[in-house]
MDAnalysis code that builds the backbone (N, CA, C; Angstrom):
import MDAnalysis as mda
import numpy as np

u = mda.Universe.empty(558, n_residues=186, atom_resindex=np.repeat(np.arange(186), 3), trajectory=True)
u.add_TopologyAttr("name", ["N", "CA", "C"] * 186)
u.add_TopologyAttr("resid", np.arange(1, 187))
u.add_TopologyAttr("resname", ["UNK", "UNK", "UNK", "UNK", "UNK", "UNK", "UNK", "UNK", "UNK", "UNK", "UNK", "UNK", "UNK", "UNK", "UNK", "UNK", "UNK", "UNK", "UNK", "UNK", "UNK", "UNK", "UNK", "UNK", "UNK", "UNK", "UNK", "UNK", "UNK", "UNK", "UNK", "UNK", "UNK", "UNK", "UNK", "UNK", "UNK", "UNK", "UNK", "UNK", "UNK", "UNK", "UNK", "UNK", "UNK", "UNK", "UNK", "UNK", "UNK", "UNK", "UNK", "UNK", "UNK", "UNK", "UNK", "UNK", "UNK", "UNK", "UNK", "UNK", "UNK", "UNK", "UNK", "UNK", "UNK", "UNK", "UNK", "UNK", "UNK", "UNK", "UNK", "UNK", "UNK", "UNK", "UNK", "UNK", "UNK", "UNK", "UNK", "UNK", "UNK", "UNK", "UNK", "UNK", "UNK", "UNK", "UNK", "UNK", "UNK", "UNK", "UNK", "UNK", "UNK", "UNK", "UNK", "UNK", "UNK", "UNK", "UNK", "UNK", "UNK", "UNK", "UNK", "UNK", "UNK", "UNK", "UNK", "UNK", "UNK", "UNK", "UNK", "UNK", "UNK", "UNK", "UNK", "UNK", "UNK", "UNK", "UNK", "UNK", "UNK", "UNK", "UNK", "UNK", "UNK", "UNK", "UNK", "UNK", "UNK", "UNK", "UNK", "UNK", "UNK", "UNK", "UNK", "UNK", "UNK", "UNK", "UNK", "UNK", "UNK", "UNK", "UNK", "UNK", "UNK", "UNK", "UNK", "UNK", "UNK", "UNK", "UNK", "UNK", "UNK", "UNK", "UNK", "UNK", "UNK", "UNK", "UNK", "UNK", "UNK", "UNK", "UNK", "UNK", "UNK", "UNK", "UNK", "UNK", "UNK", "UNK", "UNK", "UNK", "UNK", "UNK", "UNK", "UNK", "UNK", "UNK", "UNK", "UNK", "UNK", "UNK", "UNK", "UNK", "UNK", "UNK"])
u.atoms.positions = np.array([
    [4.409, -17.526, 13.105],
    [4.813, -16.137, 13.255],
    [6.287, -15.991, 12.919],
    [6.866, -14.680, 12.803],
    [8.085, -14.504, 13.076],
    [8.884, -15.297, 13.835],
    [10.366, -15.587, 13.015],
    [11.342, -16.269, 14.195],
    [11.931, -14.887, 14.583],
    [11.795, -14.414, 15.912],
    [12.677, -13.559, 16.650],
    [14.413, -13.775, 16.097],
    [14.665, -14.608, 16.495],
    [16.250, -14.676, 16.431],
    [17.294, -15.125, 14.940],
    [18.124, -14.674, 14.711],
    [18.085, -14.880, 13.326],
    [19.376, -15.470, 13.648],
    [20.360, -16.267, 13.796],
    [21.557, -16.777, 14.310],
    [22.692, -17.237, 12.998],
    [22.650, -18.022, 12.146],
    [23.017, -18.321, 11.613],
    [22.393, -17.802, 10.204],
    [23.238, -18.504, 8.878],
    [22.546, -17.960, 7.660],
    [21.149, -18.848, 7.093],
    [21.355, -19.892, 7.491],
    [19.760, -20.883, 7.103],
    [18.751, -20.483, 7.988],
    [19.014, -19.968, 9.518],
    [18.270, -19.454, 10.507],
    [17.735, -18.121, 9.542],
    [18.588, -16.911, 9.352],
    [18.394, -15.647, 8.543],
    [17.734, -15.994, 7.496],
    [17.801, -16.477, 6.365],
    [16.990, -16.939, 5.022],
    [15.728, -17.324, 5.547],
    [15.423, -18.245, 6.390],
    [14.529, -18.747, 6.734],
    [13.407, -17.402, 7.532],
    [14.031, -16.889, 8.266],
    [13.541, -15.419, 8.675],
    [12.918, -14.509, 7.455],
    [13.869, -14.357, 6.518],
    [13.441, -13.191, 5.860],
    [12.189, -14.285, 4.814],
    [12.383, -15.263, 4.730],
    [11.594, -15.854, 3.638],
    [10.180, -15.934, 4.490],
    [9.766, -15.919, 5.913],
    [8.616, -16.359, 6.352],
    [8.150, -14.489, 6.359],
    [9.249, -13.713, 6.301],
    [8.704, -12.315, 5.907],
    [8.167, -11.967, 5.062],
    [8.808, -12.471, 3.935],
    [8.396, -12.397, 2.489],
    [6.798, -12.873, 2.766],
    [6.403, -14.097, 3.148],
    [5.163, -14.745, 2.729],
    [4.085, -13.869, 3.415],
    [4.527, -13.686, 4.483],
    [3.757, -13.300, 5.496],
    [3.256, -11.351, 5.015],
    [4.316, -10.474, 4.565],
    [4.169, -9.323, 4.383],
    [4.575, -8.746, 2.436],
    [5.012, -9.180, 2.053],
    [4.923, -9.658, 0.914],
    [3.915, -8.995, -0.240],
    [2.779, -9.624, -0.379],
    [1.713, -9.373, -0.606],
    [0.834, -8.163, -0.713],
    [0.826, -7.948, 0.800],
    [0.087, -6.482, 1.126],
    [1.233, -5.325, 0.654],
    [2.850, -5.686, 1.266],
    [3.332, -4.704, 0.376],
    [3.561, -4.095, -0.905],
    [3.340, -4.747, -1.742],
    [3.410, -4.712, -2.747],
    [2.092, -4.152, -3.504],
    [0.642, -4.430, -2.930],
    [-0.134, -3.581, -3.166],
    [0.134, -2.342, -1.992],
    [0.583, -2.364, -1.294],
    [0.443, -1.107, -0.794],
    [1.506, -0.187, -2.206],
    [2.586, -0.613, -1.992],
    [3.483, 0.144, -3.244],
    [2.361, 0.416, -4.591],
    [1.726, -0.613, -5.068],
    [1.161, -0.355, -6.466],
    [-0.078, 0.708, -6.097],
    [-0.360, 0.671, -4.535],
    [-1.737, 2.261, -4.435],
    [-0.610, 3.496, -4.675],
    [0.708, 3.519, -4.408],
    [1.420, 4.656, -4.485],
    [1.684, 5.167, -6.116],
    [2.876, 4.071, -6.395],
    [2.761, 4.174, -7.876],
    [2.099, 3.265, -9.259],
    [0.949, 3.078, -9.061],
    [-0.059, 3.113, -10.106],
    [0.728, 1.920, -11.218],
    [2.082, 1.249, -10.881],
    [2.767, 0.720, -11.873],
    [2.746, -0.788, -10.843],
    [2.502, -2.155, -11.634],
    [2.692, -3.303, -10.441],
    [4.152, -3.879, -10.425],
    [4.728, -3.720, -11.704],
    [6.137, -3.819, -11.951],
    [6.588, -3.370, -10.832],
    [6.857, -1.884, -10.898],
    [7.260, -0.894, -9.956],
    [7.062, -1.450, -8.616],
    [5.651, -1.591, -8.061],
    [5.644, -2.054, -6.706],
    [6.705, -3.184, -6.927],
    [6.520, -4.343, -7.660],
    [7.338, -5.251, -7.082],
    [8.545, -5.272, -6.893],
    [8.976, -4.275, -7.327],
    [10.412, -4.189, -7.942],
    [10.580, -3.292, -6.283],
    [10.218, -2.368, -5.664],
    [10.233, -1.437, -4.461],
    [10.348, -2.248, -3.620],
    [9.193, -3.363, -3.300],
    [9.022, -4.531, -2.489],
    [10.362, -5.264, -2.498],
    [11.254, -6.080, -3.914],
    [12.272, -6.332, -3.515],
    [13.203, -5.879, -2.802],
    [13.377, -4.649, -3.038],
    [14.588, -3.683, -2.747],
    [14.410, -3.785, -1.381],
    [13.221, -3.623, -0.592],
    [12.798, -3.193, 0.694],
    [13.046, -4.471, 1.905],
    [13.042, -6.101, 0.899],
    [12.957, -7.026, 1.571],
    [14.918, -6.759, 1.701],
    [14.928, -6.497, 0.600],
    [16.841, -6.609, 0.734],
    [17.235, -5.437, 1.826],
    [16.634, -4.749, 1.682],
    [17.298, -3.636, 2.675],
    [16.926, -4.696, 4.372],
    [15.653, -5.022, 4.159],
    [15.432, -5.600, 5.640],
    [16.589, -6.676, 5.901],
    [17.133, -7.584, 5.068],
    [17.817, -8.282, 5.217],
    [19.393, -7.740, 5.823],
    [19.395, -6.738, 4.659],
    [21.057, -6.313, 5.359],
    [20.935, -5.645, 6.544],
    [20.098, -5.456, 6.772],
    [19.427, -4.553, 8.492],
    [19.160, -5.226, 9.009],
    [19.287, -6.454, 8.924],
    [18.199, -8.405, 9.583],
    [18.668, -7.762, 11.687],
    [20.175, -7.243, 11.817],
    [20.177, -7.391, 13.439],
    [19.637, -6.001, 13.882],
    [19.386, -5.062, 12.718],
    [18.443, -4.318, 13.812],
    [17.338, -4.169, 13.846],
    [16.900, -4.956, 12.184],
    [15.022, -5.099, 12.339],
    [14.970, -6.479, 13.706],
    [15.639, -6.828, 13.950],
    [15.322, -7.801, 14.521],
    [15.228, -7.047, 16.627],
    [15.619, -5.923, 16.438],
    [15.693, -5.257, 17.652],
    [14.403, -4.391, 18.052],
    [14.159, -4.515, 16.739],
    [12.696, -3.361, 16.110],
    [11.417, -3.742, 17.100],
    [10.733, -3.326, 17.691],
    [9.395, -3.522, 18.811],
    [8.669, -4.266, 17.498],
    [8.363, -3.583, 16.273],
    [7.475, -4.183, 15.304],
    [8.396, -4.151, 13.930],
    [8.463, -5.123, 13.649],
    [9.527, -5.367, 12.382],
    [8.386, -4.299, 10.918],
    [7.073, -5.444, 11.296],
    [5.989, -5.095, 10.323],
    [5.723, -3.303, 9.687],
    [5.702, -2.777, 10.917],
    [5.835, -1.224, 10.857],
    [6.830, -0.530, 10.281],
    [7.874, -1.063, 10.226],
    [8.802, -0.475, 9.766],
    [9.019, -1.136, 8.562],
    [9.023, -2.666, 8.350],
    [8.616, -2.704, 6.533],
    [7.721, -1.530, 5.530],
    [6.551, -1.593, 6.801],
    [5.662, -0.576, 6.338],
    [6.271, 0.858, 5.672],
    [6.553, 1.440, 6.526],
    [7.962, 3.064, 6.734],
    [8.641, 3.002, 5.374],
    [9.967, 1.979, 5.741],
    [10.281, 1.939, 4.649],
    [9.713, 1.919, 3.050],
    [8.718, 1.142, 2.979],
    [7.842, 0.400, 1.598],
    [7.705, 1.997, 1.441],
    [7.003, 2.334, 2.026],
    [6.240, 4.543, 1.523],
    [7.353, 4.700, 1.430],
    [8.356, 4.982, 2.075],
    [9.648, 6.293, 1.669],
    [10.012, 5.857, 0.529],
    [10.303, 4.768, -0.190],
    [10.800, 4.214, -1.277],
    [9.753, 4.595, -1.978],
    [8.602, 3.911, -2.298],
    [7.595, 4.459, -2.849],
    [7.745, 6.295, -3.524],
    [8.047, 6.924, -2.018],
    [7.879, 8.143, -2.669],
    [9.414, 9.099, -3.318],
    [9.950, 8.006, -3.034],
    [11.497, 8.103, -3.518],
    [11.126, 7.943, -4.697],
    [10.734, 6.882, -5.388],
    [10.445, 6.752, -6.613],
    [9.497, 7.654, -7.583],
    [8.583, 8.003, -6.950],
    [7.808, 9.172, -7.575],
    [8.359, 10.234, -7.532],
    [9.574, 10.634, -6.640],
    [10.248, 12.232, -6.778],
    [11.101, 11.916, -8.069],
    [11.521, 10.697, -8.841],
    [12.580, 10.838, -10.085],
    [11.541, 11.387, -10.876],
    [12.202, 12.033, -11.982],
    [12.192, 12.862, -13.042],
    [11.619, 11.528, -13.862],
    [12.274, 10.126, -14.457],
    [11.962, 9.188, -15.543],
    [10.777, 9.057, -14.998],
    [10.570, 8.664, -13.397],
    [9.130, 7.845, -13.351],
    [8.098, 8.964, -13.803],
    [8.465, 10.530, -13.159],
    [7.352, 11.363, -13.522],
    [6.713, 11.157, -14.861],
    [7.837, 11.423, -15.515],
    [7.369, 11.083, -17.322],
    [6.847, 9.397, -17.891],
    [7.021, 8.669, -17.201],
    [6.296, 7.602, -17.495],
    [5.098, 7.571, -16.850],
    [4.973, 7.855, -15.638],
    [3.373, 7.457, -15.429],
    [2.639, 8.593, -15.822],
    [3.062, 9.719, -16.421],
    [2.035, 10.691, -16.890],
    [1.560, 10.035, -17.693],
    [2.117, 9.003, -18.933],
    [1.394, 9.168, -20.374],
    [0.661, 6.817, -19.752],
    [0.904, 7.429, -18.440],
    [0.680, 5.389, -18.082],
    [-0.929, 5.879, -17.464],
    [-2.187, 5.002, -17.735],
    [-3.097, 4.472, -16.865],
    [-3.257, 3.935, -15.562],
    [-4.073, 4.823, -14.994],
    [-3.979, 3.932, -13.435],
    [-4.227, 2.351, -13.602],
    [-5.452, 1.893, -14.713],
    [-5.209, 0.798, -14.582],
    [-5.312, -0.032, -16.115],
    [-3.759, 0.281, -16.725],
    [-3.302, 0.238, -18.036],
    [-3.641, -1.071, -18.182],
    [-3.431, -2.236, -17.306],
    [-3.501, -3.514, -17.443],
    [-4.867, -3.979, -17.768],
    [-5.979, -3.077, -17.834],
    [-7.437, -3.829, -18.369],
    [-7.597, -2.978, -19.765],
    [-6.431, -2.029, -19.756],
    [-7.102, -1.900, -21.718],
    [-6.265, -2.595, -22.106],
    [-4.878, -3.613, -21.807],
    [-4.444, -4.412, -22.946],
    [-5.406, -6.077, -22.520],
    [-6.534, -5.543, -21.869],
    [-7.123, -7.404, -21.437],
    [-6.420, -8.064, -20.523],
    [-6.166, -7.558, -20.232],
    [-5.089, -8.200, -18.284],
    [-5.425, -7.749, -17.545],
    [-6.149, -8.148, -16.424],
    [-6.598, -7.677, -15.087],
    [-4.991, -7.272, -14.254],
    [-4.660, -6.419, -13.880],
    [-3.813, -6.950, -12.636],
    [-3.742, -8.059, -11.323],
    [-3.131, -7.974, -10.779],
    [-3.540, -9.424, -9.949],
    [-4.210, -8.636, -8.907],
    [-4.184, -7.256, -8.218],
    [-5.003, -6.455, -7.786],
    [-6.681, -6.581, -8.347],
    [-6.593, -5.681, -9.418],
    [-7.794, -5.691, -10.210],
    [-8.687, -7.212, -10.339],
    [-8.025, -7.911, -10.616],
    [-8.559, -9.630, -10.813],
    [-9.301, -10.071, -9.939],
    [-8.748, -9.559, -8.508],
    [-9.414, -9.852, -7.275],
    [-10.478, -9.117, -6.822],
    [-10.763, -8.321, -7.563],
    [-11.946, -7.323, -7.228],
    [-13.009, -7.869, -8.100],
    [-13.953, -8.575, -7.825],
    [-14.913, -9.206, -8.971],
    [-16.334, -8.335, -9.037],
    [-16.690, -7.867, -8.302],
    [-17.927, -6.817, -8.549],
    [-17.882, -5.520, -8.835],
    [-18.691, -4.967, -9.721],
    [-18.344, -3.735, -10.583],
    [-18.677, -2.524, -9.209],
    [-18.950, -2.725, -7.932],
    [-18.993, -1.875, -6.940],
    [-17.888, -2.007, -6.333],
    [-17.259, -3.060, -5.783],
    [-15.916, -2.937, -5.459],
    [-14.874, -2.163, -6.667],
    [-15.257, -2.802, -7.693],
    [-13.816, -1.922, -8.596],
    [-14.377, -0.473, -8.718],
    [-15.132, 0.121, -8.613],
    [-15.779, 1.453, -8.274],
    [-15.051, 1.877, -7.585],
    [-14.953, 1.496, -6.268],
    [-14.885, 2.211, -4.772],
    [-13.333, 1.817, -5.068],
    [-12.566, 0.752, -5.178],
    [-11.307, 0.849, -5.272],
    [-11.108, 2.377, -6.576],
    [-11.116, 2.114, -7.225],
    [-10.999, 3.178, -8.151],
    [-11.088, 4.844, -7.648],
    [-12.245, 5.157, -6.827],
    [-12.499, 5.888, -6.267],
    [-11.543, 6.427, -4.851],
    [-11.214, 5.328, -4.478],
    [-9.854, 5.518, -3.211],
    [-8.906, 5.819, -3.955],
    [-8.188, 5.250, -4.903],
    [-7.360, 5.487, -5.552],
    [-7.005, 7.031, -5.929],
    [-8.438, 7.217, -6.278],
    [-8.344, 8.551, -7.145],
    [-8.039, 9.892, -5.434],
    [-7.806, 9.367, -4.344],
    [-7.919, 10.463, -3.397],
    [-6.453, 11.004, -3.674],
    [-6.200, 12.252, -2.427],
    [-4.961, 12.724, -2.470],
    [-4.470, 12.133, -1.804],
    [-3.216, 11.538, -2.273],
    [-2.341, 11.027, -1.363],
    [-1.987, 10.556, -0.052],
    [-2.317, 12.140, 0.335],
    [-2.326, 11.503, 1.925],
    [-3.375, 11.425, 2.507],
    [-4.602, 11.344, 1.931],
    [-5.622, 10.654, 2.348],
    [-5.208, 9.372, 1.999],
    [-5.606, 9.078, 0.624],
    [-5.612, 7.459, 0.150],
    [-4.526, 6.798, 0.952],
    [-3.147, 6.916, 1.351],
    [-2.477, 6.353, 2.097],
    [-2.738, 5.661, 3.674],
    [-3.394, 7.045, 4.133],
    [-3.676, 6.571, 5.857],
    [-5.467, 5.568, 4.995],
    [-5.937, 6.318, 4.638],
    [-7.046, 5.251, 4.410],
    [-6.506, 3.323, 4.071],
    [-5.693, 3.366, 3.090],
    [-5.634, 2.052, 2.825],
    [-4.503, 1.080, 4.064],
    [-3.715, 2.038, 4.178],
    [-2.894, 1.635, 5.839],
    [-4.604, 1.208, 6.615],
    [-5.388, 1.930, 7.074],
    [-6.407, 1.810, 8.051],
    [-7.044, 0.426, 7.664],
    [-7.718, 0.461, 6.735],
    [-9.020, -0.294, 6.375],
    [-8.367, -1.453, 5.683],
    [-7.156, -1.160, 4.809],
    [-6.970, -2.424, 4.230],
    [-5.815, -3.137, 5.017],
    [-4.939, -2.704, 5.595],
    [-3.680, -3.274, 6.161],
    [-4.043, -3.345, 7.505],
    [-5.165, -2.874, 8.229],
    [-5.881, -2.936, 9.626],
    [-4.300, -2.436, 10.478],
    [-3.868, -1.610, 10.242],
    [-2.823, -0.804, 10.979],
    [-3.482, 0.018, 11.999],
    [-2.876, 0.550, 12.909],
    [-3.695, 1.324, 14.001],
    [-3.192, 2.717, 13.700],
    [-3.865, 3.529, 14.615],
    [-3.598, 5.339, 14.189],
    [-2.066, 4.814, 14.621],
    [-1.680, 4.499, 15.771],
    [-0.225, 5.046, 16.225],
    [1.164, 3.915, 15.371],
    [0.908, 2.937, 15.028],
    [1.498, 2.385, 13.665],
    [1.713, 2.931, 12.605],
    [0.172, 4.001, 12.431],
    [0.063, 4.764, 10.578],
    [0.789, 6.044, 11.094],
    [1.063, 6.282, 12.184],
    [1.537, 7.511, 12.492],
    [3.046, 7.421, 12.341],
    [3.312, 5.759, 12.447],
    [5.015, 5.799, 12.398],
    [4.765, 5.778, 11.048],
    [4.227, 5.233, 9.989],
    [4.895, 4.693, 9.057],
    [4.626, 6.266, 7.975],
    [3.762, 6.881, 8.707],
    [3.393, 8.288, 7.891],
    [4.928, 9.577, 8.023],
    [5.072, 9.135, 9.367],
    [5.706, 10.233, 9.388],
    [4.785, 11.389, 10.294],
    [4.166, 11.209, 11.116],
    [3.217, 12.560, 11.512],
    [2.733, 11.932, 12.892],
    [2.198, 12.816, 13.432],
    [1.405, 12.493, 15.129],
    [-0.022, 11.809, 14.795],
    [-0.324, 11.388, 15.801],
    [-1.377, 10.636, 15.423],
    [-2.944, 11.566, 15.362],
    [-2.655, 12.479, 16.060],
    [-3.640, 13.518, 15.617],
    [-3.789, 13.873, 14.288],
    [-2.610, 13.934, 13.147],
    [-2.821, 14.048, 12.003],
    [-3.425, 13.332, 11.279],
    [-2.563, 11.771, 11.689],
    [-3.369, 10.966, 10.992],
    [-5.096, 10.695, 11.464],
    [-5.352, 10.776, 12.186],
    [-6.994, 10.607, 12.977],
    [-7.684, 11.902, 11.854],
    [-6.795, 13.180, 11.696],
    [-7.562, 14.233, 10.945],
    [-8.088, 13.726, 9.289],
    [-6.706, 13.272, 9.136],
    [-6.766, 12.834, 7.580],
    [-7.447, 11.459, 7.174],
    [-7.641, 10.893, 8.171],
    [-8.636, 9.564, 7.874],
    [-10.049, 9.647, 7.893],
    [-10.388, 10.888, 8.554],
    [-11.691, 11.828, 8.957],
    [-11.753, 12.336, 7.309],
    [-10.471, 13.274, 7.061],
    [-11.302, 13.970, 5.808],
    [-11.032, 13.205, 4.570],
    [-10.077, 12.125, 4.871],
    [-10.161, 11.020, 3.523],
    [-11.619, 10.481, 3.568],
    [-12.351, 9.910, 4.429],
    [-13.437, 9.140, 4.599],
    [-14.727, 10.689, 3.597],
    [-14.250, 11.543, 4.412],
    [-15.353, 12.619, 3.530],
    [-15.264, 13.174, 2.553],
    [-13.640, 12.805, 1.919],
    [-13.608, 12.804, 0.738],
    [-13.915, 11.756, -0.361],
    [-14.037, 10.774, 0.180],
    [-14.604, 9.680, -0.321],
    [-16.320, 9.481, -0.503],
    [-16.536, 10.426, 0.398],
    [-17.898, 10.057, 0.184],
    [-18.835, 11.065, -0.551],
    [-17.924, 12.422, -0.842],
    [-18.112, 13.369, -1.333],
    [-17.854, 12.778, -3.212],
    [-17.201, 11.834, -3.709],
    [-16.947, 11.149, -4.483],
    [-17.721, 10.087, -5.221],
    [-18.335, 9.542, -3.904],
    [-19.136, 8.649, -3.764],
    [-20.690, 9.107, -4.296],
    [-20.543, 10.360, -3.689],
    [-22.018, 10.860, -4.569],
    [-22.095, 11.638, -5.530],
    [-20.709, 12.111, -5.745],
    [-20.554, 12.717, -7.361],
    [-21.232, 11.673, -8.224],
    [-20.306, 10.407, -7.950],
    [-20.342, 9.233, -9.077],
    [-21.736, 8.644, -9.122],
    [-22.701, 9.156, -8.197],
    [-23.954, 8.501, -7.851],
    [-23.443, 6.616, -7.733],
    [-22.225, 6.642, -7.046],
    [-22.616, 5.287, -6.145],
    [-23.189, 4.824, -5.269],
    [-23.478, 5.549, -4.413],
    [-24.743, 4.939, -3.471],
    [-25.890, 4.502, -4.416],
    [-26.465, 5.315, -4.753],
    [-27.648, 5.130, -5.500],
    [-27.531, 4.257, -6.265],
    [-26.906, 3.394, -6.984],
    [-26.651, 2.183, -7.808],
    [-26.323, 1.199, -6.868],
    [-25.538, 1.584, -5.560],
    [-25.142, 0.256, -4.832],
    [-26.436, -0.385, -4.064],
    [-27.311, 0.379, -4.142],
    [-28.667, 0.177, -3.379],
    [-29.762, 0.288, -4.120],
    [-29.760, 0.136, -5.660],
    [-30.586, -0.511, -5.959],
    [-31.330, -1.889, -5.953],
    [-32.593, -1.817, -6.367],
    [-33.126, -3.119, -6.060],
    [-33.408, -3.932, -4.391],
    [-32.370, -3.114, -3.402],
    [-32.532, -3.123, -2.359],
    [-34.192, -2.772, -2.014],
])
């Protein structure tokens, strides 16, 4: 787990590096569900580990360090989608540009059945603040009152919007007639 105490600078490195491994990962797809670019996530993800670092004595005061990586990772995220350059680049960019040049993303790669890359695809495609509390929920196993810090909102909101993300998803779900293909042959 986490070293609580960060004392010295090999103590601190050593801190932020078992952060990195440990949260790392998920952040960085969480960033790439925001902006659709994996560059981008990673590049947000750095910035975010550096900010934690120069903040190392008061994330370290923090009840949940994790949550507030979380916080931060979205505000940046949506920092980045309010510039003007990114607007104009991801208009003319693919959500998932990396399988028409024959490159899976390392996201995409990991999805090996044509029903999972469906349903990812399909989350993807929600509004925002659905797809957000949804993938906080189900994929990062965050709780309402965690997604509520890292949202920004009461937890009644988020409980609303995970309700009508889920029925917007499934309202999606049968546009695309996925059920009915996921249960064939069944």
């Amino acid at each position: 787990m986490l070293i609580k105490s960060a004392g010295n600078h090999s103590e601190e490195e050593r801190w932020l590096s078992e952060l990195m491994d440990e949260l790392g990962e998920r952040l960085t797809k969480l960033s790439f569900s925001y902006l659709k670019d994996w560059g981008k996530a990673q590049e947000v993800v750095q910035d975010v580990f550096l900010t934690c670092y120069k903040k190392r004595h008061q994330a370290l005061e923090l009840n949940s360090i994790e949550s507030w990586l979380y916080r931060v990772t979205v505000n940046r995220c949506k920092d980045v989608l309010r510039t003007s350059w990114f607007k104009k680049v991801i208009v003319n960019n693919d959500v998932f540009y990396n399988q028409k040049s024959g490159q899976p993303s390392p996201e995409m790669a990991s999805i090996t059945k044509s029903e999972n890359e469906k349903l990812a695809q399909l989350v993807l495609s929600l509004p925002m603040k659905y797809k957000e509390v949804i993938l906080l929920f189900y994929y990062d196993d965050l709780s309402i009152e965690e997604i509520s810090y890292v949202v920004k909102s009461n937890p009644n909101t988020v409980k609303t919007r995970l309700r009508r993300g889920r029925e917007a998803l499934m309202k999606n779900m049968e546009r695309s007639d996925f059920l009915e293909r996921s249960y064939e042959g069944y």
